[in-house]
VEXDREN-2710 file (C-alpha; in Angstrom, 1 decimal):
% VEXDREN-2710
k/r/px/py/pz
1/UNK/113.6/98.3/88.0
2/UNK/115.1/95.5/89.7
3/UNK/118.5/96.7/90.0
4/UNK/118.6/98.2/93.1
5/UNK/115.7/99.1/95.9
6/UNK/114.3/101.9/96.0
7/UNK/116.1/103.4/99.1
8/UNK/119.4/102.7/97.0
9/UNK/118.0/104.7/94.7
10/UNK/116.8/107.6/96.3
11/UNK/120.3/107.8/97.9
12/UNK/121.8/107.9/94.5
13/UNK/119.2/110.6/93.2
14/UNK/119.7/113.1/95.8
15/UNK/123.9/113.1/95.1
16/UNK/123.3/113.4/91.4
17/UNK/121.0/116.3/92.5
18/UNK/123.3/118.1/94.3
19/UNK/126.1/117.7/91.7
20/UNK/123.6/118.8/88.8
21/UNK/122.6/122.0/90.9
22/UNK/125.7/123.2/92.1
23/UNK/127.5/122.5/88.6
24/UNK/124.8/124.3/87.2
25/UNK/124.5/127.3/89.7
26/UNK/120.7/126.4/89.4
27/UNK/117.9/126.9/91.7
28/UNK/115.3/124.7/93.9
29/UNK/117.0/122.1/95.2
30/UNK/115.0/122.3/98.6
31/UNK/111.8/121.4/96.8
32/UNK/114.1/118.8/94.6
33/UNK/115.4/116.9/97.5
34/UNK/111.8/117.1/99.3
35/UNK/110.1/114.5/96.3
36/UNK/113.2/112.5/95.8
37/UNK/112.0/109.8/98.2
38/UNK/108.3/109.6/96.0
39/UNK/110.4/109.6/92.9
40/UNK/112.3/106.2/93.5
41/UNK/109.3/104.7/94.8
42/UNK/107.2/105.2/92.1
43/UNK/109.9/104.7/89.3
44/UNK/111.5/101.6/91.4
45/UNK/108.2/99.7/92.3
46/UNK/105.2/101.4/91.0
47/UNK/104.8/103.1/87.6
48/UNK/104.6/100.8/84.2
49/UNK/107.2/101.8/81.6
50/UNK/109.5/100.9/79.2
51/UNK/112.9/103.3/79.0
52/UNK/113.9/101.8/75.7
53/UNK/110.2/103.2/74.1
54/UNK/109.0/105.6/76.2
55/UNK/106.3/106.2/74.3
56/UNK/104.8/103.0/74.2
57/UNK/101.1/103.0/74.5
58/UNK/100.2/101.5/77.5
59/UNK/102.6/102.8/79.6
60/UNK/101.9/105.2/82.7
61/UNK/101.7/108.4/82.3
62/UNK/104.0/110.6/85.1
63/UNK/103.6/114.4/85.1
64/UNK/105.8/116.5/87.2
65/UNK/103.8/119.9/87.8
66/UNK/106.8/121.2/90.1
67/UNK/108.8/121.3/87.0
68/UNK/110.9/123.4/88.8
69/UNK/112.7/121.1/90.6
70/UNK/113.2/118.5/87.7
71/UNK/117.1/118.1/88.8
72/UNK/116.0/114.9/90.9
73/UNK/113.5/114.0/88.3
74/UNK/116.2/114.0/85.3
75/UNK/118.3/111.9/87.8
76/UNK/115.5/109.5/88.1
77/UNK/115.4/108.9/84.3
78/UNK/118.9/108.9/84.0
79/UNK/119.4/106.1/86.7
80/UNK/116.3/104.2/85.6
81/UNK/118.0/104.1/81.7
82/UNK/115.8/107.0/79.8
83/UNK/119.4/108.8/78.9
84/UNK/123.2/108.7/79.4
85/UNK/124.6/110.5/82.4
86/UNK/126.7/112.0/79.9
87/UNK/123.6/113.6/78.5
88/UNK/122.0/114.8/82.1
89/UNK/125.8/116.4/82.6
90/UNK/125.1/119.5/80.3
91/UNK/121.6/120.4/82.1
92/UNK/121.4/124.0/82.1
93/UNK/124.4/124.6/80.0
94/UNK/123.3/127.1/77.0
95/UNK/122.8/125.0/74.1
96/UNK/121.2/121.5/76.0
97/UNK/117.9/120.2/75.9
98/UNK/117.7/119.8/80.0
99/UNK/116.2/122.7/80.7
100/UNK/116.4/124.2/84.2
101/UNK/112.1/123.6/83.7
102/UNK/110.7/119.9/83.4
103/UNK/110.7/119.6/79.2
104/UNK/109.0/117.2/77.4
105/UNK/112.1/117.4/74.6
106/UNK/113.2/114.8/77.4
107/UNK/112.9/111.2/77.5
108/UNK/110.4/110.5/79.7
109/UNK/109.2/113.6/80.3
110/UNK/105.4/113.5/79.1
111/UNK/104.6/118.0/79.9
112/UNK/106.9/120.6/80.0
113/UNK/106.4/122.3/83.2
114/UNK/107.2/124.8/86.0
115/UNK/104.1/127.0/85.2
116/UNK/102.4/125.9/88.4
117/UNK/98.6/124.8/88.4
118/UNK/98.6/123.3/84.8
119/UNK/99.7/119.6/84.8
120/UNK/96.9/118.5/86.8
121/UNK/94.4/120.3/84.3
122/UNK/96.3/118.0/81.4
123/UNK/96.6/115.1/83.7
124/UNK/92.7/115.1/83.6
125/UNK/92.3/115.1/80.5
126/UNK/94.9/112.3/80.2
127/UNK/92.7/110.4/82.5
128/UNK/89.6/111.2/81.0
129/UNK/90.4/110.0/77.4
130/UNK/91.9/106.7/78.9
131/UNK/88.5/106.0/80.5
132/UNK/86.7/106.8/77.5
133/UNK/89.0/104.5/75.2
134/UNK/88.8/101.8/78.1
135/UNK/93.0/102.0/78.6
136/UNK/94.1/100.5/81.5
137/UNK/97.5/102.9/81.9
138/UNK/97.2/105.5/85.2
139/UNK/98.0/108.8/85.0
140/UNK/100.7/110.3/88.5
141/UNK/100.4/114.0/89.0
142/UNK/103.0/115.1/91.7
143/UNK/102.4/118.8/92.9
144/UNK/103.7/121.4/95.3
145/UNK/102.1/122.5/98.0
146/UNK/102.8/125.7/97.3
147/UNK/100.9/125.6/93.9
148/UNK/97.6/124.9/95.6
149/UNK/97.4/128.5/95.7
150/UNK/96.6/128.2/91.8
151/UNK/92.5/128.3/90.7
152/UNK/93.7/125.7/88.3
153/UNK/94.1/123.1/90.5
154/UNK/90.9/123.5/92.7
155/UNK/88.8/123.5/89.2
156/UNK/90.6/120.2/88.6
157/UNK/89.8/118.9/92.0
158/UNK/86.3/119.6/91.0
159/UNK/86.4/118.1/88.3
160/UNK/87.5/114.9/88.6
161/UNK/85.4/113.1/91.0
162/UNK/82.8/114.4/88.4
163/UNK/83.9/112.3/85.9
164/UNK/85.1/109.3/88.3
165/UNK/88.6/109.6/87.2
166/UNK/89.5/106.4/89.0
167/UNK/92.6/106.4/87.0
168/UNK/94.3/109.8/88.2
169/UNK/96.4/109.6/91.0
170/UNK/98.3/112.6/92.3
171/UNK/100.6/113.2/95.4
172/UNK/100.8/116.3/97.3
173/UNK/104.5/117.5/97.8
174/UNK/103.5/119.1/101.4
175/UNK/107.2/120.1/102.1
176/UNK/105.1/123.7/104.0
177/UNK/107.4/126.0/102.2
178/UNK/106.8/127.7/99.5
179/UNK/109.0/130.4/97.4
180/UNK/108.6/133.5/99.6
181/UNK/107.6/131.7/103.0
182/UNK/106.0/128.9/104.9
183/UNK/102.4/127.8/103.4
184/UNK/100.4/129.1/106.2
185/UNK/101.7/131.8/106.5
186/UNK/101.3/132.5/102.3
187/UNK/98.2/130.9/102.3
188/UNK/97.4/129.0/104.8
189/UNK/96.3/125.1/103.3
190/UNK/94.8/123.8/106.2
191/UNK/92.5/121.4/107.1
192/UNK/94.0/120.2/103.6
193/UNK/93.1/116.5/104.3
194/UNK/89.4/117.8/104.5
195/UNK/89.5/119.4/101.7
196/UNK/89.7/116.8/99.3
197/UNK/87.3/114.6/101.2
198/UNK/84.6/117.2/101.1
199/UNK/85.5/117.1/97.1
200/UNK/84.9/113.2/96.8
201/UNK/88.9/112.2/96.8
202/UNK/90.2/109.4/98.3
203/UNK/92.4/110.9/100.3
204/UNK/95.4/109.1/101.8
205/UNK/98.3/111.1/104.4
206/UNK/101.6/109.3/104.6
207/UNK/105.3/110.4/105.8
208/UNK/106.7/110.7/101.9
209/UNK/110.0/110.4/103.3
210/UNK/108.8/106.5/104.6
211/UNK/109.2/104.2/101.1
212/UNK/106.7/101.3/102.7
213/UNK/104.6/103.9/103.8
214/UNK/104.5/105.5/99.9
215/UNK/104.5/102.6/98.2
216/UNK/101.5/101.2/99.8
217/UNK/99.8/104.1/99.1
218/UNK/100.3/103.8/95.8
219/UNK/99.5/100.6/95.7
220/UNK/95.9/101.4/97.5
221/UNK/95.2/103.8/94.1
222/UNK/94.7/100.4/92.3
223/UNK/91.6/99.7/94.1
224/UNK/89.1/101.7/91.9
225/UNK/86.1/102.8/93.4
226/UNK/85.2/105.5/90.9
227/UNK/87.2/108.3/92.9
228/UNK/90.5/109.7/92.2
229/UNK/92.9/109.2/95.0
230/UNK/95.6/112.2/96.6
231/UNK/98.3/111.2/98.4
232/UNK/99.4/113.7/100.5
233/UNK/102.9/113.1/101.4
234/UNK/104.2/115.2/104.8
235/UNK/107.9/115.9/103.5
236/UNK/110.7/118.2/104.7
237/UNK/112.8/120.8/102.2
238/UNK/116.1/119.7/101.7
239/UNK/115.4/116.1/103.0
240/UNK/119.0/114.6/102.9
241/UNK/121.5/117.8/104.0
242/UNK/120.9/118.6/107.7
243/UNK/121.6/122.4/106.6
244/UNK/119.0/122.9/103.9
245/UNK/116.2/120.7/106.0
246/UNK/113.3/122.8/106.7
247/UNK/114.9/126.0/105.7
248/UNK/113.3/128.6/103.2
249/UNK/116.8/129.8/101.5
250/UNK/116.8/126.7/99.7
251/UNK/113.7/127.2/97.6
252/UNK/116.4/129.3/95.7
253/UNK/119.8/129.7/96.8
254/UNK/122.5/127.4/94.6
255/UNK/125.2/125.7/97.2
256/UNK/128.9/127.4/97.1
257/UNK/132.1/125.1/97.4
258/UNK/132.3/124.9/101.3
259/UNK/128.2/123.9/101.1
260/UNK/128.5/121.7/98.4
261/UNK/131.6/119.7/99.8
262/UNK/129.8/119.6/103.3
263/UNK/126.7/118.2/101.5
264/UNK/128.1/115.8/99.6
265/UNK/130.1/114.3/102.3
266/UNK/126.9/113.8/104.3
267/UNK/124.8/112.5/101.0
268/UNK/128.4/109.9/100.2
269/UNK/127.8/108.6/103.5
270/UNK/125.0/107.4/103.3
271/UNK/125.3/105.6/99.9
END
């Protein structure tokens, strides 16, 4: 981008996420907040586009498979010049195209999703057909931790060291929380790192709260060695509103006046 850093930006994201989920009465801001500090980096200093053709061929490809918590993604494309703010302000009204799921009628959007355990099946592919039309663009998966529960997901973590999918990089939200607890008590995802080791990934644990720490990660994906790379990026729900941090009621709970006015007073203080 060039306009601002990407700490600037992640500030600015994580108000216009509150404001678009309380206005709304919407859900998931917990897991919203928890990928906001990923989102800036890779939209700020990593990922090739072009917001005035967003379609362009050689661009990256981004899928969000946490489409549930697209408020801070749809701020991301609205502050990165996708849409108008003006558009973004009728998200979840009856009637708008920003749906309270990830939709590809979006600018920038490339899959509708919220179904967990599918993006990284079509990111695959994505990557697959790029290799095998010798395209240079990457394909960014960003999933929830909670979604490694799906089958889909370990069949596509088989699947692409097979095919050296060099090109596919995907970042593990690993907030712990999931919808109806923490992830080990759900299902419990550890040793996670060894997991994908043992299935060929190159596997990379960062703080995805730290913006060095992410982008050079990303930045390490660029050295192909036939292996996909996973980030997996230790986060906290809520990061940003001392009150939502680490707590499960946020997965779902929309903020009432006295919680919204406390959180945005902590979030305008630190823009």
């Amino acid at each position: 981008m060039g306009e601002m850093t990407s700490i600037e930006l992640a500030k600015k994201i994580r108000y216009k996420t509150l404001q678009l989920v309380y206005e709304a009465k919407a859900s998931h801001i917990g897991g919203a907040l928890s990928m906001t500090d990923i989102l800036a980096v890779l939209y700020n200093d990593i990922l090739v586009y072009d917001q005035s053709d967003p379609t362009f061929e050689s661009r990256d490809r981004f899928l969000l498979s946490k489409g549930h918590a697209c408020t801070s993604f749809y701020a991301t494309l609205a502050y990165c010049g996708f849409f108008s703010f003006n558009e973004l302000n009728s998200y979840a009204q009856n009637g708008s195209q920003f749906l309270s799921h990830a939709s590809h009628k979006i600018p920038g959007v490339e899959l509708s999703t919220g179904s967990l355990g599918h993006a990284l099946p079509v990111g695959c592919g994505m990557a697959l057909a790029a290799k095998l039309k010798n395209e240079k663009h990457r394909i960014f998966v960003l999933l929830s931790d909670g979604e490694l529960d799906e089958g889909s997901n370990w069949e596509s973590f088989l699947f692409a060291p097979q095919h050296q999918l060099d090109n596919l990089i995907v970042v593990v939200d690993y907030n712990k929380i999931q919808s109806f607890g923490f992830t080990n008590e759900v299902i419990n995802l550890e040793p996670l790192s060894e997991k994908f080791q043992a299935f060929n990934w190159n596997t990379i644990i960062i703080d995805g709260h730290d913006h060095q720490q992410i982008k050079q990660a990303l930045q390490r994906s660029k050295n192909r060695n036939t292996r996909p790379t996973i980030i997996i990026a230790n986060t906290i729900k809520g990061k940003g509103i001392d009150f939502m941090e680490n707590k499960l009621l946020w997965h779902y709970k929309s903020p009432n006046n006295e919680e919204y006015e406390k959180g945005i007073n902590q979030l305008s203080n630190k823009i």
